[in-house]
Each structure stands twice: as C-alpha cells, then as structure tokens.
C-alpha positions in Angstrom: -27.0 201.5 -40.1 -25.8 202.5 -43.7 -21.9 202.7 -44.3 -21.1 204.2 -47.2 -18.1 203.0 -50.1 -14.5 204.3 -48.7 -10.9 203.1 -50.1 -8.1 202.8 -47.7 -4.2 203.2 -49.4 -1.6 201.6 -48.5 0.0 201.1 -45.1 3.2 199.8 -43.2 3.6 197.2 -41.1 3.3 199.1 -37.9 5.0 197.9 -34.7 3.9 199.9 -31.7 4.6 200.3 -27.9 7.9 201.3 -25.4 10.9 199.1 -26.8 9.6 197.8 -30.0 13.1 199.6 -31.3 14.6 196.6 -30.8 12.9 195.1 -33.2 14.8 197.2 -35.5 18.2 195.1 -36.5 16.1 191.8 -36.6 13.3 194.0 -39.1 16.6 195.4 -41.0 18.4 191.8 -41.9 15.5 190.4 -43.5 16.1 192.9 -46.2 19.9 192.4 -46.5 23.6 193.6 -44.9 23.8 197.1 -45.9 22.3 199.6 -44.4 22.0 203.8 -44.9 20.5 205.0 -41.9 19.4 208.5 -42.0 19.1 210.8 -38.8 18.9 213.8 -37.1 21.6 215.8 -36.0 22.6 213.7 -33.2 20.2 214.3 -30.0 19.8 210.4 -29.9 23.5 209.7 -29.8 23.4 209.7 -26.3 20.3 207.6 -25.6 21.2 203.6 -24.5 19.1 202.8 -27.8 21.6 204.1 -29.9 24.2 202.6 -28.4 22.1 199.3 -28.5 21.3 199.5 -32.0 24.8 199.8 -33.2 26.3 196.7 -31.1 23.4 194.9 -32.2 24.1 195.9 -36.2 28.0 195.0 -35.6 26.6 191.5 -34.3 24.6 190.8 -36.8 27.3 191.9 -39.6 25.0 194.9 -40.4 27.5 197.3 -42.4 25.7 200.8 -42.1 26.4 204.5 -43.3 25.1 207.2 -41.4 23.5 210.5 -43.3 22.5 213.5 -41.0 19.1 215.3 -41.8 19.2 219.0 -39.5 16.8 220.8 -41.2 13.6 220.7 -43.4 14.9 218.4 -46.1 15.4 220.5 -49.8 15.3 218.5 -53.5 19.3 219.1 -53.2 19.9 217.5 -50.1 18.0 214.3 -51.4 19.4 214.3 -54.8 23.3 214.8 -53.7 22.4 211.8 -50.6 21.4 209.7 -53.5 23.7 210.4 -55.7 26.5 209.5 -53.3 25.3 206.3 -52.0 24.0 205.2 -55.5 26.5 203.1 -56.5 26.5 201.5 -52.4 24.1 198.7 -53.4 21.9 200.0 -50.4 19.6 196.6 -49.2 17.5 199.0 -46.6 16.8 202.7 -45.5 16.3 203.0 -41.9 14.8 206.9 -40.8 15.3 207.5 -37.1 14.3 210.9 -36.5 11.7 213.8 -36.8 9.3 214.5 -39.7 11.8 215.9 -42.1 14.3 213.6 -41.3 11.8 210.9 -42.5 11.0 212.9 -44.9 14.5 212.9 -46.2 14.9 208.7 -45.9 11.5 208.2 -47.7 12.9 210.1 -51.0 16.5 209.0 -50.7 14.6 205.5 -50.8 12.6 206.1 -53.7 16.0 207.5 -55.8 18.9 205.2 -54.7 17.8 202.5 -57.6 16.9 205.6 -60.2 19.2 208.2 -62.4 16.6 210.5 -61.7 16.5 214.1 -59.5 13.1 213.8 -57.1 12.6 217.4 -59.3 11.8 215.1 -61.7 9.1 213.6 -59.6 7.8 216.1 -57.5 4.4 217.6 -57.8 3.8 221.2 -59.1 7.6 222.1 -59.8 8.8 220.3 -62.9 7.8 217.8 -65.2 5.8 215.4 -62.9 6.8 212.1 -64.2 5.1 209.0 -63.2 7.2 207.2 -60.4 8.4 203.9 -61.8 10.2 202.9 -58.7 11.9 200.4 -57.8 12.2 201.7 -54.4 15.0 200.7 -51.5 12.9 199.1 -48.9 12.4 201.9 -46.5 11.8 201.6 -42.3 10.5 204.3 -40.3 11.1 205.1 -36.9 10.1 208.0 -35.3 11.7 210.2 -32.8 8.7 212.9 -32.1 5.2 213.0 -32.6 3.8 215.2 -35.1 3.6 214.8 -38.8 2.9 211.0 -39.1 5.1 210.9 -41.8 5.8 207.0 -41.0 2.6 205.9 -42.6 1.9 208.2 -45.6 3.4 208.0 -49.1 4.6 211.8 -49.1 8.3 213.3 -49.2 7.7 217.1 -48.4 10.4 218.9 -49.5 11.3 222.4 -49.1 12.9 224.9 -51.4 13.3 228.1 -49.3 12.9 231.9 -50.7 10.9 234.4 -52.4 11.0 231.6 -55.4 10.6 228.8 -53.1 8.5 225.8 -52.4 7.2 223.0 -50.4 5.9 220.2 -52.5 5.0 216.2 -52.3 6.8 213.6 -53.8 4.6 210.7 -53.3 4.1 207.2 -54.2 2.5 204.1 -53.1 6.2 202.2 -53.1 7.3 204.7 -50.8 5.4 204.2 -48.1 7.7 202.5 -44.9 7.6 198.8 -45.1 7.6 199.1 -41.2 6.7 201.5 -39.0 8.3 201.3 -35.7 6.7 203.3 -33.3 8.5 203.7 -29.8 7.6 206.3 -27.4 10.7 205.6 -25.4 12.5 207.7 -28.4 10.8 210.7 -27.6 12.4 211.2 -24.3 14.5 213.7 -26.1 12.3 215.9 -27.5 12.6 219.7 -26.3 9.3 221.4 -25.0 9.4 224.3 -28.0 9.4 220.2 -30.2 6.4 218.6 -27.7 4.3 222.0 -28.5 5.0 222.4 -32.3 4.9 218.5 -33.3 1.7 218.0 -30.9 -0.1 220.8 -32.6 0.5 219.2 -35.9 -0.5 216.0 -34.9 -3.5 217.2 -33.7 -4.3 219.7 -36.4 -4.1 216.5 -39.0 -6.8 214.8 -37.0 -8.9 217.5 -36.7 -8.5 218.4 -40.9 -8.7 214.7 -41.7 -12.3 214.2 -39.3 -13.6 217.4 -40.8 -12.5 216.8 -44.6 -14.6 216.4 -47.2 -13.0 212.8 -48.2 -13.2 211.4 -44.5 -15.1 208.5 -44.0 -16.4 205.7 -41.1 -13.0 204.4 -40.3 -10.8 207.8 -41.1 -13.2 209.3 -38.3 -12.8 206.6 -35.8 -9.1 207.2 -35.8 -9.7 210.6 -35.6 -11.4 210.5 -32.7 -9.6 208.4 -30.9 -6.2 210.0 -31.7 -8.3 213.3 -30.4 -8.9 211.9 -27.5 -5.1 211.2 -26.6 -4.0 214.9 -27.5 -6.4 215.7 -25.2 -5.1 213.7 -22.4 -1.4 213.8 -23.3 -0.4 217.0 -24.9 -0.4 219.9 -22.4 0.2 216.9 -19.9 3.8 215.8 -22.2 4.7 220.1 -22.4 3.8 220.7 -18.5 6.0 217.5 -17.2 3.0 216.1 -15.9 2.9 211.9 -16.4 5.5 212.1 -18.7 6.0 208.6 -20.0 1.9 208.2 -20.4 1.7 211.4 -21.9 4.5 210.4 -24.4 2.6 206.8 -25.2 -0.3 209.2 -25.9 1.1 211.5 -28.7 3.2 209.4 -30.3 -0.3 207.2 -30.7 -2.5 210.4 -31.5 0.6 210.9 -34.3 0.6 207.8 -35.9 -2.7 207.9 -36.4 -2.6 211.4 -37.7 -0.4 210.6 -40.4 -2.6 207.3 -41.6 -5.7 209.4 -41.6 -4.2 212.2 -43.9 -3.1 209.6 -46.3 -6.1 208.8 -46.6 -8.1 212.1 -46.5 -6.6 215.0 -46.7 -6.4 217.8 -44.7 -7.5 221.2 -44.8 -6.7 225.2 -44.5 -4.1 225.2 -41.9 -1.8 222.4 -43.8 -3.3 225.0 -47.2 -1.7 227.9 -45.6 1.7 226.0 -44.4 2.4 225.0 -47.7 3.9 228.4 -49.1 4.6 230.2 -45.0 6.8 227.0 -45.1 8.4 228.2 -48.7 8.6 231.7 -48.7 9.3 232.5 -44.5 11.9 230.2 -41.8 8.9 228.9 -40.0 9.0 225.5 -38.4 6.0 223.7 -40.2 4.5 222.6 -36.4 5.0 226.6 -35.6 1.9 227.4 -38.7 -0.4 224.6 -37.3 -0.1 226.1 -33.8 0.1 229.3 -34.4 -3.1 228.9 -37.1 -5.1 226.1 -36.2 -8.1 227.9 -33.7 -8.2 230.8 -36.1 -8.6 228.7 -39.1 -11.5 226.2 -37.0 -13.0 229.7 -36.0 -13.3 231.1 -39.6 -14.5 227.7 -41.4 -17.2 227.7 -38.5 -17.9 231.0 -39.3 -18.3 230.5 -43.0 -20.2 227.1 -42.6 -22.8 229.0 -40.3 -23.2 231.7 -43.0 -22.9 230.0 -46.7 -23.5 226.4 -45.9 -25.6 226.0 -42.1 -26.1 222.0 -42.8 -22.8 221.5 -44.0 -22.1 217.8 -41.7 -18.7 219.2 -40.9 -20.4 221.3 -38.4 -21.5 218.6 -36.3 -18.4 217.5 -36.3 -16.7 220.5 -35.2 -19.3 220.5 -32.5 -17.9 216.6 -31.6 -14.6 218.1 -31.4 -15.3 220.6 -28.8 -16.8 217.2 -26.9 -13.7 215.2 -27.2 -10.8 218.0 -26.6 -13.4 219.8 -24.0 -14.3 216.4 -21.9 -17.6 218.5 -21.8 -21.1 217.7 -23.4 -22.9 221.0 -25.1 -26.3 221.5 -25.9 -25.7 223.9 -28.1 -23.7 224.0 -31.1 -22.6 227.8 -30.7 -21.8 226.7 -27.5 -19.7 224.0 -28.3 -18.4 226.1 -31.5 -17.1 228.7 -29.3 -15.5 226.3 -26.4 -13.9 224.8 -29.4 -12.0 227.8 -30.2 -11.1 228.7 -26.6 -9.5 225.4 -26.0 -7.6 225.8 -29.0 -6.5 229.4 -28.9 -5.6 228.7 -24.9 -3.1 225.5 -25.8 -1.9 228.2 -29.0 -1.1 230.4 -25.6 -0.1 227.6 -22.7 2.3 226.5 -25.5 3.6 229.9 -26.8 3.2 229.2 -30.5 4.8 232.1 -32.0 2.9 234.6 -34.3 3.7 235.4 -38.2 5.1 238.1 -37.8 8.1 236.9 -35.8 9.2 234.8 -39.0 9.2 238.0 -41.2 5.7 237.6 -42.4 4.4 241.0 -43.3 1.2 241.9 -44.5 2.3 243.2 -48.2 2.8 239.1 -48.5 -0.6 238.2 -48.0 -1.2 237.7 -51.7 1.2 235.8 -52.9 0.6 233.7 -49.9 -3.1 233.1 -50.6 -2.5 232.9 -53.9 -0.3 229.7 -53.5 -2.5 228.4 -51.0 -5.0 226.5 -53.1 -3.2 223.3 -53.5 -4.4 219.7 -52.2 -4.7 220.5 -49.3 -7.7 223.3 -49.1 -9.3 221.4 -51.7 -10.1 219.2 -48.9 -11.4 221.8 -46.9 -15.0 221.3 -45.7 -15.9 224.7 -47.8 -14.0 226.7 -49.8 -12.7 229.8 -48.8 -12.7 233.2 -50.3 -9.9 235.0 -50.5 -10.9 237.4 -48.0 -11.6 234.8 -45.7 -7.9 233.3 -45.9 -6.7 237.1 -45.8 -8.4 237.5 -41.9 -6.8 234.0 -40.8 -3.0 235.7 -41.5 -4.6 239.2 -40.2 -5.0 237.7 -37.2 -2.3 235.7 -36.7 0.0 238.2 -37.7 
C-alpha cells in the first residue's frame, strides 16, 4: 500500500459531544478576565446554556461585552467592532453562533491588536498585505452545522451589490484556539437553517473528497462525515431522531470545515462566491440549490474530456455512501448520485436563482468572477459554457 506526501494546516483544539459548552468559562479564564463575546441576534438567549454561561462568567470575575452578528458579516461591520473595542484590552474572543457570526469573531480577533482595516488584508480587494498578527486568542463555538468555519483560517466577508464581494481573510493565527462543538446548541436552529447549513456541510465534503488537492486522510473524513449527512440530515429537517440526527451534522460539519482547510473545494463554493456578492442569497441556499447540478455537469465533463479522471470513482463512492446502495455500474451509480441529490434539493425546498433576482443577462459577470480558489480546485476545469448550463438550470 503506497500513501503518497500530504500536509495538514493548522487546527484547534476541538472539544466535541452534548455539554462540552461548559467547558467554555473554564477554556475562557486561561486566557485572561475580559472577554468580547460575539453572537447572533439573540435565538440563544433563551436556551439554559446562556443563562448558564453568564452566571458562570459573573463567578469566575469574567467581565464580558456582547457584539451582535445578524447578517453575513461585511469589512465595515468588522472594522467599526474593532475599532471600538480596540482600546478594551480584549484577553479572549468567544463566537457563539452561525457561520457568519464566526466569521465575524475570527476577523475582529485578528484586528483588535492591529491599526489596520481587514481591507487591508483581504484577498483580491485591496492591497493584500501579509498578516503580521498578533491575534486575540479566538474560541469557537458553533450554533448550526454547516460551514465549519470553527476549524479553518478563513473570515469570509461580504460586500453586497452590483460592485460587491465575498472574499477570504485568512491566516494561520486565526484559526480558533478551541473549537467547542456542542450539538445541544443547535436545538434552535429553524428547518429553512437545518436544510441550508446541512447542504453546505455536505457540499464541502463532497468538493473536498473530489478535489484535486484531497489526499488519504482529507478522504477519510470525507467519508465519514458523508456518511452522517446521510443518516442525519433529512432525519434532523423531518423531526425524525432529533437529538441523534443533530450529534450527526454537527459532526459531518466539523469535519467539513477541517477538510476544506485543507483542500479546497470546488464549483458550487466557485459559483457562491459572487451569487453571494452581487444577489441576497443565503450562502447554504447556492450549495443547495446548485450542488446535484454542479456533480451532474463535472460528471458529464469528466466522462467526455477526461474518462480516467480518479475523481470519477469517487463520485461513484459517493453515490455508495449517500445511496446505502452498492452499483455495478458507474453510470449507474453516477445517475443515483444525482437523484439523491436533486430529491434532498426538493424534500428540503432549496429555493431557485431566480427567486433572489438572479436573471439570466447576469450570467457573465457571474462566471466571469467565478474562477477564484475555489474552481481551481475543481477536479476539471470548466468551460464557460459549462458553468453557464449549471445557472440555466438552476434558474
């Protein structure tokens, strides 16, 4: 058995399973008394680990400020957050929320020590300087399953508009010192959340097992976090086996977010980078709504420009794992594949394009901004023709 050379970046301590959030003040005080804690827009007020969390803070003479994160975090929001708790001498950052409330604590973080804006820092849209750090010790803990953004290095931020953007800021010191991973927080999340979150969770693990950069260990994750979408998505949407279901995607998220720190991903995450700019679509919404047209047109292309491409094979492992059913043929598998997909796309109600405005006269400018890191990941490269029929489609 041959294994070949692979690098693995940098991850958090990750503390996993139902009521490892209280772990949380004890994780907090070994970085100091001060705390900015970054949320949501208050769906976990209400929850008994909320409540727990604060007495245990006033206990342990914890002084805390609380910044509220209720959209898809822009360069603005982060700068003016840092620029008013600058001067706070901040010992920790705790996120306790969704992706882009993570999102949000990761680059507030990385600028509370720095007179810098994150423009400054953030790829493609200004002048791209090298991150010097330091950065505020930062703590993640998530309160839906979906982009993983508790183990990767990556602030996406979001400028929306016909100029807009949605670009990285990412660092190795940005990545959580802990990762606290507590299923019991997602008792909160909403069905339209369960459905857009678990789509992206799963759509990272199938880009990162297909990528061109994925490797022994990346694909082992992959697979395993596969195989709990499997069993607990449309489970965790329909009610059925709730709290398992939960444990499930909260796993097959955490493990989506490692792998695509360390692989990439592909053309759905290509695509969401400038829907996300230019149109009000939820970032889970474009993996949904995308992700069994995208696998059908890279199959498609593979089978006619590259037939012993390996990612083929392991599209035809995917149909295995989300199917629960052995093929004997790959076109078998290939189109089982795309039926599971397209029928959770449908059981789930992931909206089409062109209820976010979309409209086909944007086509080019979308595909045009398409090519960043993300398609160049991609297990073959699409022409621009072939990206145009994915938004046809989906339209």
């Amino acid at each position: 058995m041959h294994i070949p050379s692979f690098s693995i970046a940098r991850l958090p301590r990750i503390e996993f399973g139902c009521g490892v959030i209280s772990k949380l003040p004890e994780t907090i005080k070994q970085y100091g008394n001060s705390l900015l804690l970054v949320t949501g827009s208050g769906s976990i007020d209400g929850t008994d680990q909320w409540q727990q969390l604060l007495t245990e803070l006033e206990a342990m003479n914890i002084a805390w400020h609380r910044v509220m994160v209720c959209e898809e975090p822009s360069p603005q929001l982060v700068d003016d957050v840092a620029s008013q708790y600058r001067s706070k001498d901040i010992d920790a950052v705790v996120g306790l929320g969704g992706g882009s409330v993570l999102d949000a604590a990761k680059a507030i973080a990385g600028l509370l020590r720095l007179n810098h804006s994150v423009m400054d820092f953030l790829e493609g849209v200004g002048p791209e300087l090298p991150y010097q750090g330091p950065c505020v010790p930062f703590i993640a803990a998530p309160t839906t399953a979906g982009t993983g953004s508790e183990a990767t290095k990556n602030s996406v931020l979001s400028k929306n508009g016909e100029n807009g953007f949605k670009k990285s800021f990412r660092d190795d010191q940005l990545v959580a010192e802990y990762a606290i991973v507590d299923p019991d927080l997602l008792a909160t999340c909403s069905a339209e959340l369960i459905a857009a979150n678990g789509m992206d969770a799963m759509t990272q693990l199938l880009e990162s097992f297909v990528s061109t950069r994925s490797n022994d260990l990346t694909d082992a994750l992959a697979v395993s976090g596969l195989r709990a979408c499997r069993n607990g998505l449309l489970n965790w949407y329909q009610g059925n086996d709730v709290e398992n279901a939960r444990t499930l995607m909260a796993y097959a998220s955490l493990l989506s977010g490692i792998n695509l720190a360390q692989t990439g991903l592909g053309s759905v995450h290509g695509l969401a980078s400038p829907l996300g700019a230019y149109f009000p679509i939820p970032h889970g919404v474009v993996c949904g709504t995308l992700v069994a047209t995208c696998t059908r047109v890279n199959i498609e292309a593979m089978q006619e420009r590259e037939p012993d491409n390996p990612a083929l094979d392991k599209y035809a492992r995917t149909a295995t794992l989300l199917c629960n059913k052995k093929f004997k043929h790959h076109n078998d598998a290939f189109t089982a594949l795309n039926d599971c997909l397209q029928n959770w796309t449908d059981t789930m109600q992931l909206k089409r394009l062109s209820e976010f405005d979309v409209k086909e006269s944007d086509f080019d400018k979308i595909i045009k901004n398409s090519r960043g890191s993300s398609m160049k990941t991609n297990p073959i490269v699409l022409t621009d023709n072939e990206v145009k029929k994915i938004l046809t489609e989906r339209l």
